[in-house]
Backbone as CSV, one residue per row, in Angstrom:
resi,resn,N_x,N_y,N_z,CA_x,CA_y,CA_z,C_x,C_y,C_z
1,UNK,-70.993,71.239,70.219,-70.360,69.995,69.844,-70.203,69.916,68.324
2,UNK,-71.056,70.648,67.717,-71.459,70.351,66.423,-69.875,71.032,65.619
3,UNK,-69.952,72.031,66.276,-69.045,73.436,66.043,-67.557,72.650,66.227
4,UNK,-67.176,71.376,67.189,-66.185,71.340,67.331,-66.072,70.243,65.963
5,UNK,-66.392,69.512,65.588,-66.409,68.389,64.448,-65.965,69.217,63.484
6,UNK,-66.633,70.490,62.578,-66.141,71.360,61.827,-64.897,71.652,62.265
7,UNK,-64.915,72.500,63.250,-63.116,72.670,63.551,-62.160,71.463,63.061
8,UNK,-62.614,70.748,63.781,-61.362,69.544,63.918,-61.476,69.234,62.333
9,UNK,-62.467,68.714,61.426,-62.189,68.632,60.223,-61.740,69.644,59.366
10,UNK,-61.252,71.101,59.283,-60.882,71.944,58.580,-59.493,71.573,59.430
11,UNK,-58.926,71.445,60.509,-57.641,71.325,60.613,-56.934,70.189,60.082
12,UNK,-58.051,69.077,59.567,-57.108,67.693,59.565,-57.336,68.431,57.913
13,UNK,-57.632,68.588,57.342,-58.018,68.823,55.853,-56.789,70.360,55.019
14,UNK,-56.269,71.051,56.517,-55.565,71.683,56.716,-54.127,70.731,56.742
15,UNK,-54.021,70.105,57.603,-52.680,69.730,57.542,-52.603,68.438,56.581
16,UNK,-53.720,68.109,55.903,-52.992,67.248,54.565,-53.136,67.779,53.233
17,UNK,-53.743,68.937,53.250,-53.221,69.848,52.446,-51.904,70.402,52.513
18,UNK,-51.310,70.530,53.231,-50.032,71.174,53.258,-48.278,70.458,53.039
19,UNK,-49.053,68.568,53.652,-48.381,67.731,53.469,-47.838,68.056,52.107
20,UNK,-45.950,67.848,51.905,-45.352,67.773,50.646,-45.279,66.257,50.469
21,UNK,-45.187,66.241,49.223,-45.056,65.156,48.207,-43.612,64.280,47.961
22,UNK,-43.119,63.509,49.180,-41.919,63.488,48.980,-41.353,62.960,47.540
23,UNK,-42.026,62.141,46.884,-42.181,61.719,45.183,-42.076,62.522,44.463
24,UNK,-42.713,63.898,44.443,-42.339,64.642,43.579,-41.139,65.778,43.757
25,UNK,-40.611,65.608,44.684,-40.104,66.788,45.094,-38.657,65.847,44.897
26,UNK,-38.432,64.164,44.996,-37.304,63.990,44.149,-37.016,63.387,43.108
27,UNK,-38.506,63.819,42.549,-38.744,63.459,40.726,-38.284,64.987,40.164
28,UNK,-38.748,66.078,40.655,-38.257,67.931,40.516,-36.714,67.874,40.478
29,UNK,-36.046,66.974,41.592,-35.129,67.385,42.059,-34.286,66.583,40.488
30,UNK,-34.336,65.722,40.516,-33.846,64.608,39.331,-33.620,65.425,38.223
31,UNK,-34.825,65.740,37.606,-35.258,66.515,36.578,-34.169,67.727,36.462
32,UNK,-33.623,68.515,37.636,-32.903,69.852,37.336,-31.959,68.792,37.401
33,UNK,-31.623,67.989,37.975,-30.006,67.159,37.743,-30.022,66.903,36.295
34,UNK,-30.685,66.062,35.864,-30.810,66.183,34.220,-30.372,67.535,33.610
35,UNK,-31.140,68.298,33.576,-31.334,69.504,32.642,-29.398,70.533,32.903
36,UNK,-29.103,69.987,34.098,-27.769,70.551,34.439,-26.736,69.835,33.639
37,UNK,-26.638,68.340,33.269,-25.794,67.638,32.760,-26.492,66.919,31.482
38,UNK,-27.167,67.201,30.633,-27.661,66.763,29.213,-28.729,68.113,28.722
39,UNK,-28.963,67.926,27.703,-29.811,68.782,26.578,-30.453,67.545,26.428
40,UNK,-31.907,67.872,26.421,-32.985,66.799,26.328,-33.509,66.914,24.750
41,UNK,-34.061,65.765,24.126,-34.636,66.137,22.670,-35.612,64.894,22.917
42,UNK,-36.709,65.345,23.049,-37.768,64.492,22.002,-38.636,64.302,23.762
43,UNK,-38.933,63.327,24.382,-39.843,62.794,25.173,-38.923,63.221,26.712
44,UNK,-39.464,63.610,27.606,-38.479,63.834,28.946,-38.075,62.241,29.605
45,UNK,-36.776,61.910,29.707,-36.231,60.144,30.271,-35.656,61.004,30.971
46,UNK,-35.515,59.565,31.863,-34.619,59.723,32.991,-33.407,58.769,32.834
47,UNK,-31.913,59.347,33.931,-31.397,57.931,33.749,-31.332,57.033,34.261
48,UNK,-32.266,56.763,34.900,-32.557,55.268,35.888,-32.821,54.331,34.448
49,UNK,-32.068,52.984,35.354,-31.667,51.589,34.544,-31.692,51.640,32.920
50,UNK,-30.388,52.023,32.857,-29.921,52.676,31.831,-28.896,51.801,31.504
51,UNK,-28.732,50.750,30.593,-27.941,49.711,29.587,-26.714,50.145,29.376
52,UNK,-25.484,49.400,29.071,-24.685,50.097,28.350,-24.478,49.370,27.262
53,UNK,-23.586,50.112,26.071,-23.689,49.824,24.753,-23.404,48.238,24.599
54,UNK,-22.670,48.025,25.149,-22.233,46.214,25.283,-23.207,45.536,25.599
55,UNK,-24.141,46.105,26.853,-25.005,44.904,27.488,-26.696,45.216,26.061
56,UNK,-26.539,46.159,25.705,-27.428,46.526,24.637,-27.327,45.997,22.737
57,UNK,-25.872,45.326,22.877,-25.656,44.543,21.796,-26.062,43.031,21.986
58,UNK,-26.345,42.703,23.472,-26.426,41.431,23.820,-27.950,41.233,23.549
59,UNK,-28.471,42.318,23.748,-29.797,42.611,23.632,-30.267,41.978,21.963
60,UNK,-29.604,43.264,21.319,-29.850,43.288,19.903,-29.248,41.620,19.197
61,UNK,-28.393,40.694,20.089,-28.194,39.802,19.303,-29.222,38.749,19.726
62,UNK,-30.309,38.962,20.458,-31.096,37.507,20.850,-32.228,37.946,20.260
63,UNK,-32.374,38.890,19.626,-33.378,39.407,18.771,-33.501,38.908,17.348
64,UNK,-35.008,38.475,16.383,-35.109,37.861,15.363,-35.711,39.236,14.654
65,UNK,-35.445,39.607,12.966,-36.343,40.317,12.792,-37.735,40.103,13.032
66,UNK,-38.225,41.457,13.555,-39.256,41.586,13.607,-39.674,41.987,14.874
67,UNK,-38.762,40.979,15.590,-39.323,41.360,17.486,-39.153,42.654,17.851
68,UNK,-39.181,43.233,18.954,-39.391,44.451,19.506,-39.189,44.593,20.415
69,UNK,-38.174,45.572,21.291,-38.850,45.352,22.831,-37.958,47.237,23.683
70,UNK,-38.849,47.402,24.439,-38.346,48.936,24.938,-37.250,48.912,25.565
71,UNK,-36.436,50.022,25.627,-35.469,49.983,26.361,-35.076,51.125,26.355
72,UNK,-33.780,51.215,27.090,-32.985,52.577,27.095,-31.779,52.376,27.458
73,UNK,-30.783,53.069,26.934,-28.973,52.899,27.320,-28.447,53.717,26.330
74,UNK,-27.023,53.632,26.966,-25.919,54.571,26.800,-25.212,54.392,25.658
75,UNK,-24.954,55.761,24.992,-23.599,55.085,23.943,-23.253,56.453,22.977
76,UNK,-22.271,56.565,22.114,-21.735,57.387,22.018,-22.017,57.620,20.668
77,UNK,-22.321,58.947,19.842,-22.776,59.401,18.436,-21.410,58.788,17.608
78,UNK,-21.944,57.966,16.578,-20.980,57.845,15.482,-21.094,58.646,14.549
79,UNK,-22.223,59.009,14.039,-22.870,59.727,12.789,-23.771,60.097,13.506
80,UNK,-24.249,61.911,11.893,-25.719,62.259,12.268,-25.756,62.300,11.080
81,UNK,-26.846,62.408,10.549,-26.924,62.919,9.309,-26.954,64.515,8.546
82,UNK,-26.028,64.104,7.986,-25.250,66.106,7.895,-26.351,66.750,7.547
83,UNK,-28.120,66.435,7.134,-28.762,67.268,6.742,-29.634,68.262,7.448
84,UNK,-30.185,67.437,8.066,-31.016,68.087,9.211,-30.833,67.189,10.769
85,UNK,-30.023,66.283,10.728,-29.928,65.355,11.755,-31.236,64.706,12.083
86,UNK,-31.538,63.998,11.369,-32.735,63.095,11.449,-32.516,61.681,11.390
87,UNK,-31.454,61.049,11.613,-30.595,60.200,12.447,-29.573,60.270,12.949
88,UNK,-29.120,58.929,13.619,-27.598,59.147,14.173,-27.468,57.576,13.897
89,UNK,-26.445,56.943,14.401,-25.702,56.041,13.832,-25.155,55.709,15.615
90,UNK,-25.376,54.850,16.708,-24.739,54.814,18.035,-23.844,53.438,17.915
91,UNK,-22.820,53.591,18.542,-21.437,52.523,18.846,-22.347,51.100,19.747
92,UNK,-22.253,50.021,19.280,-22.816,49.252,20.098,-21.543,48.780,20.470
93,UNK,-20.265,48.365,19.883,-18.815,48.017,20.044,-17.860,48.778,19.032
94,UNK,-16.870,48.042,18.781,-15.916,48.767,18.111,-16.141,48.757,16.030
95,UNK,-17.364,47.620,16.237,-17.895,47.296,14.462,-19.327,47.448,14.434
96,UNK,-20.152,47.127,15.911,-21.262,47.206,15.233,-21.856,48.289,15.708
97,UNK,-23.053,49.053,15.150,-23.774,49.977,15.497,-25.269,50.226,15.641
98,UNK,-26.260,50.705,16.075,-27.667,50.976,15.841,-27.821,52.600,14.907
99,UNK,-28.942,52.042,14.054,-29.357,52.814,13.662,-30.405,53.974,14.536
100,UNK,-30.578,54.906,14.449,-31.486,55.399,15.431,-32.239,56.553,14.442
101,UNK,-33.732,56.200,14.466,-34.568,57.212,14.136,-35.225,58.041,15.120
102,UNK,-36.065,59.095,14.757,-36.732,59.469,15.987,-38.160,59.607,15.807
103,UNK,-39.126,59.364,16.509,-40.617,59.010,16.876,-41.457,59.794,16.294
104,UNK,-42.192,59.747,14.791,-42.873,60.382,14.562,-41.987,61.537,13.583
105,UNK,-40.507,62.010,13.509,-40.122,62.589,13.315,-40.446,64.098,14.042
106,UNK,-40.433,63.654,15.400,-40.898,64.653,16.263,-39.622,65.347,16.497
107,UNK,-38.174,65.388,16.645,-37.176,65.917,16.547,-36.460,65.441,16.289
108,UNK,-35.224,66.061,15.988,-34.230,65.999,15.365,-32.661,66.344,16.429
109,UNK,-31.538,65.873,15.907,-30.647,65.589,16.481,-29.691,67.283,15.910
110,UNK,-28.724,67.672,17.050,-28.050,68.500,15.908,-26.968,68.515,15.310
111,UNK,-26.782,68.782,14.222,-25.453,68.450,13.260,-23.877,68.306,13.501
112,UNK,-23.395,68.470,14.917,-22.206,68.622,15.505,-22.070,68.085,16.670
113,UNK,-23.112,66.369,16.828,-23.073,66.074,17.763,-22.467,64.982,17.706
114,UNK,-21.959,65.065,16.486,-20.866,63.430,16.840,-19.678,63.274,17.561
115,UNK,-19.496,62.142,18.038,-18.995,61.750,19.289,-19.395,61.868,20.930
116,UNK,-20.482,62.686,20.702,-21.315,62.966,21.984,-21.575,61.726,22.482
117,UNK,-21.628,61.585,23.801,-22.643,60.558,24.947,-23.846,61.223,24.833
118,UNK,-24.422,59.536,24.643,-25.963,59.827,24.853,-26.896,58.870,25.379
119,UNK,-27.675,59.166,26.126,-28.670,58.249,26.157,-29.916,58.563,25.704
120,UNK,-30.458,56.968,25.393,-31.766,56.885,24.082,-32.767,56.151,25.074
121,UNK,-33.836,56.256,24.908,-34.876,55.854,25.589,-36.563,55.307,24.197
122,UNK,-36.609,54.185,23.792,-37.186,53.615,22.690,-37.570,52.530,22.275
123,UNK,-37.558,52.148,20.985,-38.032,50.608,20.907,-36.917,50.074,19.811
124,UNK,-35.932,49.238,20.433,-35.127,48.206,19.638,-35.772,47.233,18.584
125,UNK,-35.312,46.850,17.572,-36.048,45.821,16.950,-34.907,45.566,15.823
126,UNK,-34.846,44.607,15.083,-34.047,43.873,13.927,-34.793,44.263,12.802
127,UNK,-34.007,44.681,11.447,-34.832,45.001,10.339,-33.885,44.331,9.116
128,UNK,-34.007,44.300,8.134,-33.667,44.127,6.989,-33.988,45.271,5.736
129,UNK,-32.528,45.986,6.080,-32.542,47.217,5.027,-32.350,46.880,3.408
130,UNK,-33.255,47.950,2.266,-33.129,47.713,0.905,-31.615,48.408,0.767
131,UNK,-31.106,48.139,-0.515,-30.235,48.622,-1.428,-30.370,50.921,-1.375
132,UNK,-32.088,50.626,-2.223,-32.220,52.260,-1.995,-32.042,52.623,-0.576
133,UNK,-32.295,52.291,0.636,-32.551,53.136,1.513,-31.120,53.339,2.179
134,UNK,-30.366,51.782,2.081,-28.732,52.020,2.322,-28.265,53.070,0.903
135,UNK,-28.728,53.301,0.190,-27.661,54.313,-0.869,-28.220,55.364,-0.386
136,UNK,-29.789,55.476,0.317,-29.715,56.920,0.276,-29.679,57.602,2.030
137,UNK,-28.890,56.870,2.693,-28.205,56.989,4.188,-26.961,57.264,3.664
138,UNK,-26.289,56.462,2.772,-25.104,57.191,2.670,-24.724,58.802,1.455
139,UNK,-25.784,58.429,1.251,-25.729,60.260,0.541,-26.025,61.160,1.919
140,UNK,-27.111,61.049,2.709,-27.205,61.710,3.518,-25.963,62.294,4.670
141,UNK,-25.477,60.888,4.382,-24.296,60.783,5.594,-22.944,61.866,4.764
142,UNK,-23.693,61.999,3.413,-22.070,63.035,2.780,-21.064,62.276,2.081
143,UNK,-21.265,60.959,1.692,-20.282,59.741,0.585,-20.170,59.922,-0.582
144,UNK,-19.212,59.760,-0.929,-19.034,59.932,-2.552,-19.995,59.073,-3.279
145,UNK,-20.022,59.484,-4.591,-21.031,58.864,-5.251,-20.086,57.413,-5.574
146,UNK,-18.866,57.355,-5.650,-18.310,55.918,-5.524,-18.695,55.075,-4.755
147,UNK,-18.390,55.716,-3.019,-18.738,54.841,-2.220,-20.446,54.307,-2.433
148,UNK,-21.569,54.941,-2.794,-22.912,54.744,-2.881,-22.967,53.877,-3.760
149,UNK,-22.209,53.865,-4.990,-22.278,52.878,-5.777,-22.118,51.527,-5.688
150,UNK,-21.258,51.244,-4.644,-20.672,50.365,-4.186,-21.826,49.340,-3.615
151,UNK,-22.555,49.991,-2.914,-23.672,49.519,-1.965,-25.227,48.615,-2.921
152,UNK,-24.578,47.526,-3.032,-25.458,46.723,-4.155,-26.254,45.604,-3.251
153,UNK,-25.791,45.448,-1.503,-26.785,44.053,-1.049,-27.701,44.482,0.086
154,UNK,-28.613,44.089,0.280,-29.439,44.772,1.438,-28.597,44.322,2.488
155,UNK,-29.011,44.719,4.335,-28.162,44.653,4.990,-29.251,44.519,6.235
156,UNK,-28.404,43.477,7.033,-29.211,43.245,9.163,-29.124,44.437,9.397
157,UNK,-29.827,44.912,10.058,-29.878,46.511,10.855,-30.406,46.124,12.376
158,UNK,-29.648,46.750,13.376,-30.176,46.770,14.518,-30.638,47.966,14.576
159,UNK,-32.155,48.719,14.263,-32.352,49.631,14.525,-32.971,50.239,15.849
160,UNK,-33.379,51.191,16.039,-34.073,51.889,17.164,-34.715,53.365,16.685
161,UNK,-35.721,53.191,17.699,-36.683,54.092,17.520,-37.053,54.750,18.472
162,UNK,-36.269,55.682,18.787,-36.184,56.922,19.860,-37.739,57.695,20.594
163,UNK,-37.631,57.999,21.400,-39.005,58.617,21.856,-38.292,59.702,22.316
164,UNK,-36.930,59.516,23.057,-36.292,60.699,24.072,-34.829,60.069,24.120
165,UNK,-34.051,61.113,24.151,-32.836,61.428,24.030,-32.141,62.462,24.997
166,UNK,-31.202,62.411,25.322,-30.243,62.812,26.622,-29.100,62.772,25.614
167,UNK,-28.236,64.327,25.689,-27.226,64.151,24.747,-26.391,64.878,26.376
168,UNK,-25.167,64.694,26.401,-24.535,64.924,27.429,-23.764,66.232,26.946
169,UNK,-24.000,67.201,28.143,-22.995,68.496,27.843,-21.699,68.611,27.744
């Protein structure tokens, strides 16, 4: 009798060992869908509930400096920075834009990706940029020293702060 309890528990211990994971197997599956249609940079996202640039300006306008809040959505490279691409510049409409850094300066964007689709996965927030740091975005960005000159008032920034990035092939 004793002998049959062992049996029967190595078979049940047997067949839920063997049980697959239906969760992971279409979190795997997701993952190669990704990797087939984007180049990933920085943190692995997915694109589940994913904003678009419009509904993500609506965002950025009920925002006060200072607040914060995570998110992720779609939108298309305006700028990188011609140096090492250690920002980009994303379309929120046809005038306004987010700034986008990346986390830690853990990666970087690459230099020929403007106009690309992308999705960003990060933390939105409102800032108030200096004079230096707008003159020295637009040196980065490749402006004449006219245009830099020009740049005498600080400025609203809707920025963002990237963890992971999805640039579309």
């Amino acid at each position: 009798m004793r002998l049959f309890f062992i049996f029967f528990a190595v078979i049940i211990l047997f067949v839920i060992g063997c049980k697959t994971d239906k969760k992971s197997t279409e979190s795997n599956e997701n993952q190669t869908e990704i990797a087939l249609k984007f180049d990933t940079f920085g943190a692995v996202i997915s694109t589940d509930n994913v904003l678009s640039s419009e509904e993500m300006l609506t965002k950025f306008n009920s925002l006060k400096v200072g607040d914060t809040i995570n998110i992720k959505f779609a939108s298309s490279i305006k700028e990188v920075c011609s140096k090492k691409g250690c920002w980009m510049k994303l379309a929120l409409d046809q005038e306004t834009e987010t700034m986008v850094r990346f986390k830690d300066y853990g990666f970087f964007m690459p230099l020929d990706s403007k106009d690309r689709e992308v999705i960003v996965e990060g933390k939105a927030f409102v800032t108030e940029v200096s004079v230096d740091d707008l003159r020295h975005y637009a040196e980065d960005a490749g402006k004449s020293t006219e245009e830099i000159a020009k740049i005498i008032t600080q400025k609203k920034e809707f920025a963002f702060e990237a963890n992971g990035v999805l640039i579309k092939k």
